[in-house]
PLY file of the C-alpha trace (Angstrom):
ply
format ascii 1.0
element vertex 561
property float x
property float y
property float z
element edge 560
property int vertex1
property int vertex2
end_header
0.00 0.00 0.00
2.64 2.87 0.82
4.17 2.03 -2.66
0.78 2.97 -4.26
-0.37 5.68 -2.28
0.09 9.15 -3.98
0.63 7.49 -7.67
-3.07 8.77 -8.34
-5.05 11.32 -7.68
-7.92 12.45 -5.34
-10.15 10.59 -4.96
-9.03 7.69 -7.24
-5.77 7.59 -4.55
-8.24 6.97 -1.56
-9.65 4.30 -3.13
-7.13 2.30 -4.23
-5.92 2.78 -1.27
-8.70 0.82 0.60
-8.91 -1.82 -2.49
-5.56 -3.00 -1.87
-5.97 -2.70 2.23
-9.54 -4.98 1.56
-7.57 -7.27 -1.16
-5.10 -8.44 1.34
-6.98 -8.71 4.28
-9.52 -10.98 1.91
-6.41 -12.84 0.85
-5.13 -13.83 4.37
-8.54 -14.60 5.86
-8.79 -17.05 2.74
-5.35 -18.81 3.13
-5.78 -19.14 7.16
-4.59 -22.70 8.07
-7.00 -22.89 10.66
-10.58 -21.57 10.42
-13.53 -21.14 13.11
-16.67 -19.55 13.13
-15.52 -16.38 13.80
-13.01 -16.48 11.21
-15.30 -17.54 8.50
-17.42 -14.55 9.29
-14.92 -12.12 8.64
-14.22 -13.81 5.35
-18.46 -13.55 4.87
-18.00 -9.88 5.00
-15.21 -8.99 3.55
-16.13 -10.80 0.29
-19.18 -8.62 0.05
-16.79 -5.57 1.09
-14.56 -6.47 -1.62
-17.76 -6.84 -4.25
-18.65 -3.46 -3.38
-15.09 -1.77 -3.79
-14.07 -3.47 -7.17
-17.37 -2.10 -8.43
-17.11 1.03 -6.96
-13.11 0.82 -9.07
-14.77 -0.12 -12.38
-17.35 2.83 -11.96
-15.43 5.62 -10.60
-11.93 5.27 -11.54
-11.40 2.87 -14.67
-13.52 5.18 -16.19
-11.60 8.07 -15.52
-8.64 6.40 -17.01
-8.38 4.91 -20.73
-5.88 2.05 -20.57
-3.96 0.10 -23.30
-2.52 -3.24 -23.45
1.04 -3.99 -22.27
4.19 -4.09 -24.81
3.50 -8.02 -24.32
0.40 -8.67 -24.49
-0.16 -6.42 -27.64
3.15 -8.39 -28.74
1.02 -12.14 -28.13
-2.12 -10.54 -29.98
0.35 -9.69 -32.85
1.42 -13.17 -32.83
-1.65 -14.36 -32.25
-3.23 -12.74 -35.79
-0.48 -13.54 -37.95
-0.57 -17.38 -36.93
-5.04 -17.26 -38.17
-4.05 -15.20 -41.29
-1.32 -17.76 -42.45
-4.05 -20.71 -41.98
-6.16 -18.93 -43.64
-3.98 -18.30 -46.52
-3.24 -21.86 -46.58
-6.80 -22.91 -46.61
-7.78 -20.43 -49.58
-7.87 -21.63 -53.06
-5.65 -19.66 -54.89
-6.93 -16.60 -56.80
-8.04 -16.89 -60.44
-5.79 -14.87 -62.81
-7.07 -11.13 -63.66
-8.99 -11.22 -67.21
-8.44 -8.35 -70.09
-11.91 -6.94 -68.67
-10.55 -6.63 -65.37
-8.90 -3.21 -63.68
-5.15 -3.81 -63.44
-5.25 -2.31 -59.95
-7.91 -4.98 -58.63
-5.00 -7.67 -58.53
-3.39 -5.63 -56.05
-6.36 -5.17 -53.66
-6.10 -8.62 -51.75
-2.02 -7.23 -51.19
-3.15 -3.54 -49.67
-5.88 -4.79 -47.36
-3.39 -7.62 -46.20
-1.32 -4.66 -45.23
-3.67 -2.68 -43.46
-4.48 -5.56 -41.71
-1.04 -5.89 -40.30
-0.66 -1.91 -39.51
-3.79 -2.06 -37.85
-3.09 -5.21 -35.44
0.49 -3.30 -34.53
-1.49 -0.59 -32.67
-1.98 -1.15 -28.74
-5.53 -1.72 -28.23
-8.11 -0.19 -25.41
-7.97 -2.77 -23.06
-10.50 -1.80 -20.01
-10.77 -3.81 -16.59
-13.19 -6.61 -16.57
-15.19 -8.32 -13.28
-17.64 -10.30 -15.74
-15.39 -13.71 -15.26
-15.61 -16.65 -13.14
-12.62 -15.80 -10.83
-14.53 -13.09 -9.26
-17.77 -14.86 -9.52
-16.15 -17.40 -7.29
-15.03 -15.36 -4.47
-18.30 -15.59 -3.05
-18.04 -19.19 -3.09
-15.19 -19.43 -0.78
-16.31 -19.17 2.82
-19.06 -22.52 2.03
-16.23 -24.27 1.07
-14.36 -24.16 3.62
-17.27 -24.77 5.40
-17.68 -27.81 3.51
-14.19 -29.20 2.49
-11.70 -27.30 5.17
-8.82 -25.04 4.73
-7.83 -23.92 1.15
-4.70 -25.40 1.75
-6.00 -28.76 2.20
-6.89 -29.02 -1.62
-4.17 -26.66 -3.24
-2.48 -27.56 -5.60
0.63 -25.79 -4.70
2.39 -28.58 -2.84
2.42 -30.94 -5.42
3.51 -28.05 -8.07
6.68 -27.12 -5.37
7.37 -30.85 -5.47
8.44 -30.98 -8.68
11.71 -29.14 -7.66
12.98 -31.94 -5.97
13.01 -34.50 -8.65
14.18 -31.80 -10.95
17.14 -30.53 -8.29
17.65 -34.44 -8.59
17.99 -35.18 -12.25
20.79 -32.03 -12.54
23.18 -35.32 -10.38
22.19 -38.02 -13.22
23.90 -38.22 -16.60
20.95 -37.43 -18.08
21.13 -41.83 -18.96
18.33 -44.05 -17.23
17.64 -41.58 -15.38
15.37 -42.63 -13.42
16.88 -45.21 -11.51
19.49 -42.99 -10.65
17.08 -40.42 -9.30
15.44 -42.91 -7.19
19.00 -44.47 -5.52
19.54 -40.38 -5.22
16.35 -40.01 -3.01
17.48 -43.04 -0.95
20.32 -42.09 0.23
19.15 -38.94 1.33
16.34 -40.31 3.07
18.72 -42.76 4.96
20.96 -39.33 5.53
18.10 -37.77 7.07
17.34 -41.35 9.27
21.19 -40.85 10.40
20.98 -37.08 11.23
17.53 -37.36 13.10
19.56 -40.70 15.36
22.80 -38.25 16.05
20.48 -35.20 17.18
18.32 -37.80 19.17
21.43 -39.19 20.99
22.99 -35.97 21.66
19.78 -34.45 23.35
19.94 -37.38 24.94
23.41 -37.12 26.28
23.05 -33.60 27.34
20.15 -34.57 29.68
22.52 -37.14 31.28
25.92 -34.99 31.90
24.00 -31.61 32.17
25.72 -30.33 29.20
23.46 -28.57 26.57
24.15 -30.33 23.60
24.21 -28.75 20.37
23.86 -25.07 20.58
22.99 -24.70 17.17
19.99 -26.96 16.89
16.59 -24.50 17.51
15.04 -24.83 20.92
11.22 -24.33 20.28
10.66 -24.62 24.36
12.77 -21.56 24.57
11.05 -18.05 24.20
14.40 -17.19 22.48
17.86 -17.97 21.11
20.78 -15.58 21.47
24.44 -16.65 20.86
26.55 -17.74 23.71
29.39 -16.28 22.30
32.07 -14.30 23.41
34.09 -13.35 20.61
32.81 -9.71 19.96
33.61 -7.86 23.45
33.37 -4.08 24.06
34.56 -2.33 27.07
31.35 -0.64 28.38
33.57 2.42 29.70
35.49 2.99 26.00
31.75 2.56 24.21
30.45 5.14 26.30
33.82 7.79 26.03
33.81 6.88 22.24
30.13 8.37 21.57
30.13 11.27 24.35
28.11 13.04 21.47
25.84 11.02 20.31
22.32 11.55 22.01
21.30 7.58 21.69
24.21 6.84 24.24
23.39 9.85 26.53
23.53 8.39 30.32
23.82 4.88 28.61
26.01 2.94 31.50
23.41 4.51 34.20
20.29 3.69 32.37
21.57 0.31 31.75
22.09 -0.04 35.20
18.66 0.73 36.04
17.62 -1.69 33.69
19.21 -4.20 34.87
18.69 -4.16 38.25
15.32 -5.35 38.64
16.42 -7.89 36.87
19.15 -9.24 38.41
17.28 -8.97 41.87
14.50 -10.90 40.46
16.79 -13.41 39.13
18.58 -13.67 42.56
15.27 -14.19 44.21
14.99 -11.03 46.01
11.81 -8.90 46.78
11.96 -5.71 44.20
13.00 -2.55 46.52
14.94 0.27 45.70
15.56 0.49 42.44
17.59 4.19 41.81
20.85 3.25 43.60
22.69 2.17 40.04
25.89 1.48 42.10
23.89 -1.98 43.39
25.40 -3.29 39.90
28.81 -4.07 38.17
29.99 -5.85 34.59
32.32 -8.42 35.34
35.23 -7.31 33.08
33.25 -4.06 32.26
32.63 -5.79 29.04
29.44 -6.73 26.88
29.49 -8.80 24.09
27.71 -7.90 21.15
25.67 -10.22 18.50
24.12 -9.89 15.14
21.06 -12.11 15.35
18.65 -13.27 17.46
16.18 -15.84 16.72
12.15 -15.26 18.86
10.19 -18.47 19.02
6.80 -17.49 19.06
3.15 -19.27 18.73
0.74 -18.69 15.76
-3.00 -18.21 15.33
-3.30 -22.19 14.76
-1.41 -22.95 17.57
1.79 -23.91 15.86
5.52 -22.98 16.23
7.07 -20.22 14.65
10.76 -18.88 14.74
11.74 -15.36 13.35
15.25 -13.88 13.22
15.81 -10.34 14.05
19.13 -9.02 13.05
20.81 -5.04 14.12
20.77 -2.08 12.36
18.08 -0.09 10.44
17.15 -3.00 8.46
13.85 -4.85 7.27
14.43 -7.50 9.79
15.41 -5.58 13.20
11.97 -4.05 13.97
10.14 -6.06 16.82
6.51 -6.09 18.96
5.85 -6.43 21.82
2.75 -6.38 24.53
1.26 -2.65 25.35
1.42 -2.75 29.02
-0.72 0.61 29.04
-3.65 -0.76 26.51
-7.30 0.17 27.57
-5.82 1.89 30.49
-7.25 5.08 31.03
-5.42 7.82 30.58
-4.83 10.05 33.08
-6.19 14.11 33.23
-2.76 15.50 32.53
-1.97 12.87 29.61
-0.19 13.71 26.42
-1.86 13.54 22.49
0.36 10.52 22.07
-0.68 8.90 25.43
-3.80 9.05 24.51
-3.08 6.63 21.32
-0.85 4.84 22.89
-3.68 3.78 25.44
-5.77 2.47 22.14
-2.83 0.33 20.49
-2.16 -3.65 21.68
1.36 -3.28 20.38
4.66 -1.23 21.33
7.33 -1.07 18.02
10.70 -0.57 18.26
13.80 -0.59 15.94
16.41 -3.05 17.48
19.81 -0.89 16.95
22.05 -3.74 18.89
21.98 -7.00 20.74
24.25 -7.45 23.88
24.40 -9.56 27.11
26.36 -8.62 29.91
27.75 -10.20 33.25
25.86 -9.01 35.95
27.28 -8.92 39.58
24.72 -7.57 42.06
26.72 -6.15 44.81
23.92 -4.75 46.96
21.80 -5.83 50.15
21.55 -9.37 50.74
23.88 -10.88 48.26
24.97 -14.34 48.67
28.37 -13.75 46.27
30.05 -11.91 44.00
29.41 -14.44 41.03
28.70 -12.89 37.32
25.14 -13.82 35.84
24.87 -13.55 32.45
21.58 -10.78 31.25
21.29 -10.25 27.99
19.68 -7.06 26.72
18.22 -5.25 23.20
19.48 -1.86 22.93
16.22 0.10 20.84
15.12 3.29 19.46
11.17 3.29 20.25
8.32 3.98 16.82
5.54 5.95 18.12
1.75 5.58 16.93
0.79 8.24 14.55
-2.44 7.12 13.73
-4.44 4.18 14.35
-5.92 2.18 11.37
-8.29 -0.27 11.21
-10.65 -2.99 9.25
-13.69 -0.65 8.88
-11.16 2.63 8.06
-8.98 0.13 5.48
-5.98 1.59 6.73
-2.57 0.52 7.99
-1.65 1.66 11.81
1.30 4.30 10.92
3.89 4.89 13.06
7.32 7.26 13.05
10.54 7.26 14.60
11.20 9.11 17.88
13.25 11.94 17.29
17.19 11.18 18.35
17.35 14.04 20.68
14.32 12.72 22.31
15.16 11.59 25.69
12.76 8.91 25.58
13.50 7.61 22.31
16.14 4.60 23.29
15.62 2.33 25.70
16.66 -1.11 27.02
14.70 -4.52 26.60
14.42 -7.73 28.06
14.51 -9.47 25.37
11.46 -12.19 27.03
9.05 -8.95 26.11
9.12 -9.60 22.16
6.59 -10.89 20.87
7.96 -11.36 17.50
9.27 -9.50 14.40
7.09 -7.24 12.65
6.99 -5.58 8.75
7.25 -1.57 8.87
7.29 -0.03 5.77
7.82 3.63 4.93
5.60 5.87 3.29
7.60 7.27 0.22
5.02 9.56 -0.77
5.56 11.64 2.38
9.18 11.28 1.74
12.59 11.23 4.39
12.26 13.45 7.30
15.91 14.81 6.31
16.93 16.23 2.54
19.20 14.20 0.47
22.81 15.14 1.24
22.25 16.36 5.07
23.74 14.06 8.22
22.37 12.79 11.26
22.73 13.70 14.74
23.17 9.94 15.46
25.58 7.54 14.19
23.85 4.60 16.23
20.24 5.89 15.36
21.21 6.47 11.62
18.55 8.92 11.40
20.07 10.43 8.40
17.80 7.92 6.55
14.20 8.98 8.65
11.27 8.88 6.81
9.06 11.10 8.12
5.90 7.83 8.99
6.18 4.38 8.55
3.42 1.77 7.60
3.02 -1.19 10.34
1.99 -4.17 8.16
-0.99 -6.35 8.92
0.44 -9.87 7.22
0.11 -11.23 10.98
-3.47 -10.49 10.19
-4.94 -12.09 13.42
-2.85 -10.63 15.92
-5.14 -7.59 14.90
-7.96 -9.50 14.88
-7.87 -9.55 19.02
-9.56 -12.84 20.20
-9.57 -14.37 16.89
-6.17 -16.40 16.56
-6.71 -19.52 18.92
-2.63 -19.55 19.53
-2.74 -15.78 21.16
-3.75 -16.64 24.77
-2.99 -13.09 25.50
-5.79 -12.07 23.69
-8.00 -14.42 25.43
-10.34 -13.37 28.66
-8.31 -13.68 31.94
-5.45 -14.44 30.51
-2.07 -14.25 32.41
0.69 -15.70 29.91
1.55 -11.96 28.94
3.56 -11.10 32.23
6.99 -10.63 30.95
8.28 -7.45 32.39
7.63 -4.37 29.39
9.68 -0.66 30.19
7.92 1.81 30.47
7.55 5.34 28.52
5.44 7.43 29.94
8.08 8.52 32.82
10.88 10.22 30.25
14.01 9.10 30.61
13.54 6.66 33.04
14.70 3.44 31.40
12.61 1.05 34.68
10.82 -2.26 34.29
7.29 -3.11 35.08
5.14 -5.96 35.43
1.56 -5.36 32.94
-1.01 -4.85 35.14
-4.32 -6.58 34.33
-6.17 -4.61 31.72
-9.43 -2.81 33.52
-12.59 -2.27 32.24
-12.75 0.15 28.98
-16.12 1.61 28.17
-16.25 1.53 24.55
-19.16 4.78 23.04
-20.94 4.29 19.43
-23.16 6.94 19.46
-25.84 6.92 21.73
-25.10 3.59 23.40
-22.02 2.62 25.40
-20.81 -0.80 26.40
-18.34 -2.03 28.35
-15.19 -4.48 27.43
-12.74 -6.44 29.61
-8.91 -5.02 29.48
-7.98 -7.98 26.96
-11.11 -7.57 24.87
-10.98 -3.51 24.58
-11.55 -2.03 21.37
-8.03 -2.44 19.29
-9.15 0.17 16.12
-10.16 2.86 18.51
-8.20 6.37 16.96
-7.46 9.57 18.10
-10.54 12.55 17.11
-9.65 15.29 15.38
-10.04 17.14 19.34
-7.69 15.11 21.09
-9.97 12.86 22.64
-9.92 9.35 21.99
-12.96 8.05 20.10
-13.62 4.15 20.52
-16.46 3.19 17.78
-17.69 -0.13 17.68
-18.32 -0.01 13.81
-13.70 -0.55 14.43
-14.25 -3.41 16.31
-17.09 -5.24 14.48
-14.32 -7.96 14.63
-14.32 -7.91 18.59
-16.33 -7.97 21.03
-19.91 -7.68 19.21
-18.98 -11.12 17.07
-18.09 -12.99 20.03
-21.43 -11.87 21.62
-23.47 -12.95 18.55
-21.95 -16.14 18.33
-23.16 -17.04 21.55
-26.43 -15.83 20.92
-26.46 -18.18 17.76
-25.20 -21.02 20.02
-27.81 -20.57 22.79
-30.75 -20.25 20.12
-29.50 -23.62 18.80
-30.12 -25.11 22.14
0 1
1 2
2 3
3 4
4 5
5 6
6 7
7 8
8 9
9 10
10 11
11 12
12 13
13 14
14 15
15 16
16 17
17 18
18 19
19 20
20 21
21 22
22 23
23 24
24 25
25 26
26 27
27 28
28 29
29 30
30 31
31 32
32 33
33 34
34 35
35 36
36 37
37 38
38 39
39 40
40 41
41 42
42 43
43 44
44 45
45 46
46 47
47 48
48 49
49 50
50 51
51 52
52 53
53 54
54 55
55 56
56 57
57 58
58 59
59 60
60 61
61 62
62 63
63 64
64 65
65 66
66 67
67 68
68 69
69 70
70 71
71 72
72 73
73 74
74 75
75 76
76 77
77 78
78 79
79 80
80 81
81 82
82 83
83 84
84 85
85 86
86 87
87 88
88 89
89 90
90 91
91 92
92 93
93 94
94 95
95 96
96 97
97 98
98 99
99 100
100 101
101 102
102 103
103 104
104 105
105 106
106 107
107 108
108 109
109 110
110 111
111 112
112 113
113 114
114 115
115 116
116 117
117 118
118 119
119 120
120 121
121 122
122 123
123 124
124 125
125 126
126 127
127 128
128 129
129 130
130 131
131 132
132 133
133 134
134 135
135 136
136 137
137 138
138 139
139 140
140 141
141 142
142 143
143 144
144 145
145 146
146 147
147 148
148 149
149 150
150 151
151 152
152 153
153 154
154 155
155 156
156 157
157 158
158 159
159 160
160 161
161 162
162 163
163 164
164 165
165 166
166 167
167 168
168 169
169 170
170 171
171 172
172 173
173 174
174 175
175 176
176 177
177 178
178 179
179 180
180 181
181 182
182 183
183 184
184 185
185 186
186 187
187 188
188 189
189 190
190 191
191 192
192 193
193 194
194 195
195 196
196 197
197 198
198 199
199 200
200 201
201 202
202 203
203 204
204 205
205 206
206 207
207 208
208 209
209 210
210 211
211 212
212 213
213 214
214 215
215 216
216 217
217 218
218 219
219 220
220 221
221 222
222 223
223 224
224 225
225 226
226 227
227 228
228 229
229 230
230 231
231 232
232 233
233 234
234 235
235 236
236 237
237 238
238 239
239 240
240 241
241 242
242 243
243 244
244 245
245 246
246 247
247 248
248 249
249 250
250 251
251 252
252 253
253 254
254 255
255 256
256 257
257 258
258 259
259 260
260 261
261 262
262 263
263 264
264 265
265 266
266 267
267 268
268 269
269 270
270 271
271 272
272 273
273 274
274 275
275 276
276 277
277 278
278 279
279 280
280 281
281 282
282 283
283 284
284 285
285 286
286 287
287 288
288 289
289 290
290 291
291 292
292 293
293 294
294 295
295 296
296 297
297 298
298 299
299 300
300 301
301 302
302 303
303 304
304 305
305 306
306 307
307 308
308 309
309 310
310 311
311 312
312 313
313 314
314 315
315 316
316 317
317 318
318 319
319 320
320 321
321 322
322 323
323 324
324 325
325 326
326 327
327 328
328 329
329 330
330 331
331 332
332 333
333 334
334 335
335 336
336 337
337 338
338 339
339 340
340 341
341 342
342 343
343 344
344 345
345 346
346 347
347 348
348 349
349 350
350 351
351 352
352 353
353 354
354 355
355 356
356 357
357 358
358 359
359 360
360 361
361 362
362 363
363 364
364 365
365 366
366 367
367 368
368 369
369 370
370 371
371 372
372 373
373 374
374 375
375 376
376 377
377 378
378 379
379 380
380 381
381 382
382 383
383 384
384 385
385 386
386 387
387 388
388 389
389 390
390 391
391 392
392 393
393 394
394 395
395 396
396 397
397 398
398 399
399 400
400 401
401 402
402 403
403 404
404 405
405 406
406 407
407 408
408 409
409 410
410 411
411 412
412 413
413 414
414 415
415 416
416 417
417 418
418 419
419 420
420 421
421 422
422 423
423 424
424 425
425 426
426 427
427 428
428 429
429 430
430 431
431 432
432 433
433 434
434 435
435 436
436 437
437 438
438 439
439 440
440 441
441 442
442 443
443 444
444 445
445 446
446 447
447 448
448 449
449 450
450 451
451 452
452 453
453 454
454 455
455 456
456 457
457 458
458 459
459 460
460 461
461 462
462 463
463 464
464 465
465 466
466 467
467 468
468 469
469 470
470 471
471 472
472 473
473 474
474 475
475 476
476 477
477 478
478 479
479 480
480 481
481 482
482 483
483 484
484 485
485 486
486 487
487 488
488 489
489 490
490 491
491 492
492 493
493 494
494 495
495 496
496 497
497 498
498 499
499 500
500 501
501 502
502 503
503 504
504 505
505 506
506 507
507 508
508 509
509 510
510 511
511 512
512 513
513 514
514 515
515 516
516 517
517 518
518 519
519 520
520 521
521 522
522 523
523 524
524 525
525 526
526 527
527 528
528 529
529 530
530 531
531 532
532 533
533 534
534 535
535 536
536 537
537 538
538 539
539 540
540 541
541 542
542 543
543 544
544 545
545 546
546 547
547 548
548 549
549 550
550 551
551 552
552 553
553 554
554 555
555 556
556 557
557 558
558 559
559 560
């Protein structure tokens, strides 16, 4: 969508706009791998959403625009015509010969209108956009069959195309001589490979459990909420780091904030009731070193209540933006609270840009230690995004988002790196263009902020985290649940880089209107925006996807009985 957006004009811009935000959302509701009632609802509607918006295209804006074939396709036609008029020549008896009575320029008339023929197919033709074909007629047709057959992936046949690769990758090792016999002693022996690999992993795990040792660091521990490197190899001294970037604002008061981070931590980890938390001098680095890594890899459960693993790597890069749990979601704001408090209040999700990943050994030299013995703490060092405006299935709009500026004092901040929930897609909107002109440098060498754009785009392809309640693998979403209690830092106190524990959600009264209702914390309205006035404006035309569907369901369910 931010690629298209500002390629057309008003209104046709608007409503592409919402076609492609209503095409996508259609497209992941119809290639979910694991459907309910719910689910299939949203699909009911958006299909008819999706009727109404391509005809609303064909009216308003493909007829504002006249449209030509493509270089290719004019290229086929060409192809296409000459291939019927050389059968037809074929077929033809040949001409009789021109008679004394006849005009000498009628032989030549079959000749010029076989030319104009030719000049005439060479032109690009009108070509307009057509919904009068089976493919859309059958979009309708989706939600009963799922209904009626399962998942769309059940009977695709996309697995069985990609299948074809590996007999193919396999044929490139025979000498191209029976062939197939050597493709099938090929697939043997790398099935009896595999048999041998899956043994050796099998008896190291089991080894490990025996001595205590870990086993094989490299092989991906789904039980673990995440995987950092245990490596050493890339130490910085904490004190040089900090003299080295004196001017840079994203390292202002680092070694004290990071203190503060970290203390809660290491207390908790020690087993200690959390007390005074300012004194920064309760904490040393063994070595005054911490060790820096390029990846990390956040094991995480999807909607159908399956595994997942995403790897978030440093820098301002496509893969080093993270989410995590809003600690402050349907929390009412307080009287003296900020614009952006406000929408942060109305958002499920924090975003942040990872810039670096460390860990650090932690010795807690305070009140009640039992020894002086480095614990390892490892820690994301971010720069925060915050909400610009809320989007939202009704609005067909993508939540946008911007960087905090570097001089901000609230704009880095440590993580425990238990509070991401996974990776996420931000994408920036060209057509408002880089918050600095070409040419012009940074404040920030860690930030980078020398290549800003002034809003990103937070993309919805983990469409049913945004559908809250919907995806049965996101037990945070769920009423009363508790597995969201990792400890989140919070923002609203600048420049306080402390850890807190998410409170339980309370109430939210949700206004449509005339008519108000009220919403658990975990069930609050997540498309509620920010009014033109400041206020915050929850509508439950947003959250047609929330709490009103859950409600109706059960009505449907206690009719039935």
């Amino acid at each position: 969508m931010p690629v298209f957006d500002g390629l057309f004009v008003a209104p046709h811009n608007d409503l592409i706009q919402r076609l492609l935000f209503e095409c996508a959302h259609w497209h992941s509701l119809a290639k979910l791998r694991m459907h309910t009632d719910l689910t299939l609802r949203f699909l009911e509607d958006t299909t008819t959403k999706l009727g109404e918006l391509f005809r609303e295209f064909v009216d308003v804006t493909c007829a504002a625009y006249t449209t030509f074939e493509l270089p290719r396709e004019t290229e086929a036609r060409m192809r296409k015509e000459t291939r019927n008029r050389s059968k037809k020549k074929h077929a033809s008896e040949k001409p009789p010969a021109a008679t004394a009575h006849q005009h000498p320029a009628s032989a030549d008339q079959p000749e010029k209108a076989s030319t104009s023929a030719v000049e005439k197919s060479t032109r690009k033709h009108p070509k307009s956009f057509n919904i009068s074909t089976y493919k859309f007629h059958a979009l309708a047709d989706y939600a009963n069959t799922i209904r009626r057959f399962g998942t769309s992936d059940s009977y695709s046949t996309e697995p069985g195309e990609l299948e074809h690769r590996s007999p193919k990758a396999r044929y490139r090792r025979t000498s191209r001589k029976d062939y197939v016999k050597q493709i099938a002693r090929i697939e043997r022996r790398q099935a009896h490979l595999r048999r041998i690999r899956a043994r050796i992993t099998a008896s190291n795990a089991t080894h490990g459990q025996l001595t205590g040792d870990d086993g094989d660091n490299s092989a991906p521990e789904f039980a673990a909420h995440h995987k950092i490197g245990k490596s050493e190899n890339n130490p910085l001294s904490i004190g040089l780091f900090y003299n080295d970037n004196l001017g840079d604002p994203a390292t202002k008061d680092f070694i004290r904030r990071l203190k503060l981070h970290l203390l809660p931590r290491i207390r908790e980890v020690l087993g200690f009731q959390h007390g005074d938390e300012d004194d920064s001098q309760r904490v040393t680095f063994h070595r005054d070193r911490m060790y820096s890594h390029h990846t990390m890899r956040v094991n995480f459960t999807r909607y159908d209540v399956r595994r997942g693993e995403d790897i978030i790597r440093t820098g301002a890069t496509p893969q080093s933006n993270v989410m995590m749990m809003n600690p402050n979601f349907g929390m009412e704001p307080g009287p003296d609270a900020r614009p952006q408090d406000l929408l942060d209040s109305c958002h499920p999700f924090w975003y942040a840009q990872v810039l670096r990943i460390y860990h650090v050994n932690v010795v807690y030299i305070g009140e009640g230690r039992h020894d002086y013995q480095p614990r390892r703490l490892e820690f994301l060092w971010v720069r925060w995004y915050d909400i610009r405006h809320i989007g939202g299935w009704e609005s067909r709009m993508l939540d946008q988002v911007e960087l905090s500026p570097p001089d901000d004092e609230d704009s880095f901040a440590f993580l425990d790196p238990e509070c991401v929930v996974r990776a996420c897609h931000i994408i920036p909107c060209f057509a408002l263009g880089p918050v600095l002109a070409s040419g012009n440098i940074g404040t920030s060498h860690w930030a980078q902020d020398q290549n800003d754009y002034k809003s990103y785009a937070v993309n919805r392809d983990m469409m049913l985290r945004y559908h809250w309640q919907a995806g049965v693998g996101h037990t945070y979403s769920h009423h009363g649940s508790t597995s969201s209690t990792a400890a989140v830092p919070s923002r609203v106190e600048a420049g306080r880089y402390r850890t807190i524990t998410p409170p339980h959600h309370p109430a939210a009264t949700v206004t449509s209107g005339s008519s108000s209702r009220t919403f658990s914390g975990d069930c609050s309205d997540e498309e509620s925006c920010l009014g033109d006035d400041g206020r915050s404006e929850h509508s439950l035309a947003e959250s047609r996807d929330n709490g009103d569907y859950w409600d109706d369901l059960q009505d449907d369910e206690e009719g039935e009985e």
